[in-house]
C-alpha positions as CSV (number, residue, x, y, z in Angstrom):
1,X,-56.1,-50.5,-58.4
2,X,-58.4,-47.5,-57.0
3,X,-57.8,-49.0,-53.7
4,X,-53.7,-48.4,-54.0
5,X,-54.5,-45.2,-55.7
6,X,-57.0,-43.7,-52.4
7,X,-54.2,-45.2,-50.1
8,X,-51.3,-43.0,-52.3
9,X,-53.6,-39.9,-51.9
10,X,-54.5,-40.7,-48.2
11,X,-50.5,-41.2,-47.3
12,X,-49.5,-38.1,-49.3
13,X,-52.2,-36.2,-47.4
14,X,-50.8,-37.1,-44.0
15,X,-47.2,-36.5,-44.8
16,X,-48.4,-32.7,-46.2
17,X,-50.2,-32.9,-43.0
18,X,-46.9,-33.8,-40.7
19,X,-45.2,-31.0,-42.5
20,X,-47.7,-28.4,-42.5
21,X,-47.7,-28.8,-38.8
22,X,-43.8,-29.4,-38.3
23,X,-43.6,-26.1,-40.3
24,X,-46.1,-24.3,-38.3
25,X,-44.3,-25.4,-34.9
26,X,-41.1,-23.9,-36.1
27,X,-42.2,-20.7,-37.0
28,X,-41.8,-18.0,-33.9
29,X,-45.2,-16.5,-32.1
30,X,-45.9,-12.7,-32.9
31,X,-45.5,-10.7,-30.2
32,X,-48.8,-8.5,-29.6
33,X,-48.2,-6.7,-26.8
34,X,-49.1,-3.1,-27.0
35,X,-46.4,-1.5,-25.1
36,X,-44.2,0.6,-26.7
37,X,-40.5,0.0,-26.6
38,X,-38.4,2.2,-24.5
39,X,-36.6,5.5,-25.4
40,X,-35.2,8.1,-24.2
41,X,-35.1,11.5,-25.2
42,X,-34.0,15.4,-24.5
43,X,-34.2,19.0,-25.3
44,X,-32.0,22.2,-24.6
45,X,-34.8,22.5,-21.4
46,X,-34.8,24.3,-18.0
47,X,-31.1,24.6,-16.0
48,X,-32.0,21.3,-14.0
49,X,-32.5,19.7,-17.3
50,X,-28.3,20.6,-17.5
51,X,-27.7,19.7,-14.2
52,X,-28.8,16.0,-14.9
53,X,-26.7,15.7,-17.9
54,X,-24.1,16.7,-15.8
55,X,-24.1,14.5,-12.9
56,X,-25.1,11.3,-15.4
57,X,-22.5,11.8,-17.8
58,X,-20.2,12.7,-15.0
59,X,-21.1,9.8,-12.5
60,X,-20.3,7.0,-15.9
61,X,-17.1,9.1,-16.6
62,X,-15.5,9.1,-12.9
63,X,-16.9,5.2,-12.9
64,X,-15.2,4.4,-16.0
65,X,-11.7,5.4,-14.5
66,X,-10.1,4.9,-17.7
67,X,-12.0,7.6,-19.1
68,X,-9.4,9.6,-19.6
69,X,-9.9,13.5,-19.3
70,X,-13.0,13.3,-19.9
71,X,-14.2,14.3,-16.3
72,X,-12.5,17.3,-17.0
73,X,-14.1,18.2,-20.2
74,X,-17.3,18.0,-18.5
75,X,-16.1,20.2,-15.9
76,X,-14.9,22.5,-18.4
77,X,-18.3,22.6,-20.4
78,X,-20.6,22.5,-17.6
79,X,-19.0,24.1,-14.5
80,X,-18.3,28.3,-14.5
81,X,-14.5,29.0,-14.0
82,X,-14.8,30.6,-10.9
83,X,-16.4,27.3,-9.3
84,X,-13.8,24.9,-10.6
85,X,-11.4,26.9,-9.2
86,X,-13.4,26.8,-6.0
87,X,-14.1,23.1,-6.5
88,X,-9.8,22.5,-7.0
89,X,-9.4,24.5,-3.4
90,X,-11.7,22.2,-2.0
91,X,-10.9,18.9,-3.3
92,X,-7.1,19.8,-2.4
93,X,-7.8,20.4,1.3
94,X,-10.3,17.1,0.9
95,X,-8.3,15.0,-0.7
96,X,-12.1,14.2,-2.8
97,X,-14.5,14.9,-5.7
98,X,-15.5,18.4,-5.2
99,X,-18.4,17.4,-7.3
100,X,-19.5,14.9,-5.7
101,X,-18.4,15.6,-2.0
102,X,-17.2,12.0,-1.8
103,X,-14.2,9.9,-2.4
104,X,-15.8,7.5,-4.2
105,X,-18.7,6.9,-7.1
106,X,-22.5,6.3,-6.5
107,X,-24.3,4.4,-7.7
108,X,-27.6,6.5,-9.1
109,X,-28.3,10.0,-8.8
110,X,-31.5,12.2,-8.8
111,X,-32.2,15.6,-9.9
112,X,-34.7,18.0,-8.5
113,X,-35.7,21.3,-9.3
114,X,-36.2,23.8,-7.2
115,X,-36.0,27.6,-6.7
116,X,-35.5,30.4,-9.3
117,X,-34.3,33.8,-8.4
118,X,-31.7,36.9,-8.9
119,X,-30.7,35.5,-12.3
120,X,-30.5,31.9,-10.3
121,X,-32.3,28.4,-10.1
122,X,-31.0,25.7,-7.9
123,X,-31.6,22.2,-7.8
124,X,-31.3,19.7,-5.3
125,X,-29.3,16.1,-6.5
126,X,-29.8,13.0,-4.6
127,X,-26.8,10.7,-4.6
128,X,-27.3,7.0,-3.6
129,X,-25.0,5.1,-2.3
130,X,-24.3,0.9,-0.9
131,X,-26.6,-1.3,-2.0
132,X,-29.8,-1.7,-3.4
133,X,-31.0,-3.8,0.0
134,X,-29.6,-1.2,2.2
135,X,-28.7,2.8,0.0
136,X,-27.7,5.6,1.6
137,X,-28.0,8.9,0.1
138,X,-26.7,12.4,0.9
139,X,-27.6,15.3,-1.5
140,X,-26.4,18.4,-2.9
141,X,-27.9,22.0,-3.5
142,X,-27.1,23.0,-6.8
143,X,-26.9,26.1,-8.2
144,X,-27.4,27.4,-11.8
145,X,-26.5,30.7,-13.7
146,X,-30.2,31.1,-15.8
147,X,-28.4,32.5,-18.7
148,X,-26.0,30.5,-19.2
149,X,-27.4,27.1,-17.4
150,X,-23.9,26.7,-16.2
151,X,-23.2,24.9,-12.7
152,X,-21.6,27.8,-10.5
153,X,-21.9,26.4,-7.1
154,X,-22.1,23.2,-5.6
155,X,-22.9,22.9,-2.0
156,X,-24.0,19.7,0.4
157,X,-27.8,20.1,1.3
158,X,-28.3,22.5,4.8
């Protein structure tokens, strides 16, 4: 009978066996890699800081054409009067986006910073266009009002 008995225990422990490792082959690895995960951030910064909200909200809103009037709101909060009504003489006598000196949307943009003066700072944006294998880019001077961090003038790049 103690040979029945040894071969009971000896099965049992093979079938905890198979499910111990059945178990252990369904349970997911632990990721230990150390990098952290991505974020983004921002703070009520420098004028270019602005100018890069701006043009990134700007470039999704015009590229989301169903977007409604939100374009416009952006103009309205970020742009001084006296350059969208510039801007609306200029696209007029265009027939494009004063903003972005272009009929059509890019695809990525860039902001620089440059220059401070006279109550100024400009910034120069890089606008990308075509595709990744073969972009184009033309870019913009951009100038800011320092108190107010509003756009006031938008001008291609001499």
């Amino acid at each position: 009978m103690s040979g029945i008995t040894s071969s009971r225990t000896a099965n049992r422990a093979l079938v905890a066996a198979a499910l111990l490792i059945t178990a252990g082959a369904s349970v997911p690895a632990v990721a230990s890699s150390t990098a952290p995960a991505p974020s983004r951030s921002g703070s009520n910064g420098p004028a270019y800081d602005r100018v890069a909200d701006f043009y990134g909200a700007y470039v999704d809103a015009v590229t989301d054409g169903g977007s409604g009037t939100l374009s416009t709101r952006l103009r309205s909060f970020y742009l001084t009067p006296a350059l969208r009504t510039r801007l609306a003489g200029w696209e007029h006598r265009q027939h494009a986006d004063g903003v972005l000196r272009a009929q059509d949307v890019p695809s990525a943009w860039k902001v620089t910073p440059g220059d401070s003066g006279a109550g100024h700072t400009w910034s120069t944006v890089r606008l990308t266009w075509g595709s990744a294998a073969h972009p184009t880019y033309t870019y913009l001077t951009v100038q800011s009002d320092l108190a107010t961090k509003k756009i006031s003038d938008i001008k291609p790049r001499s």
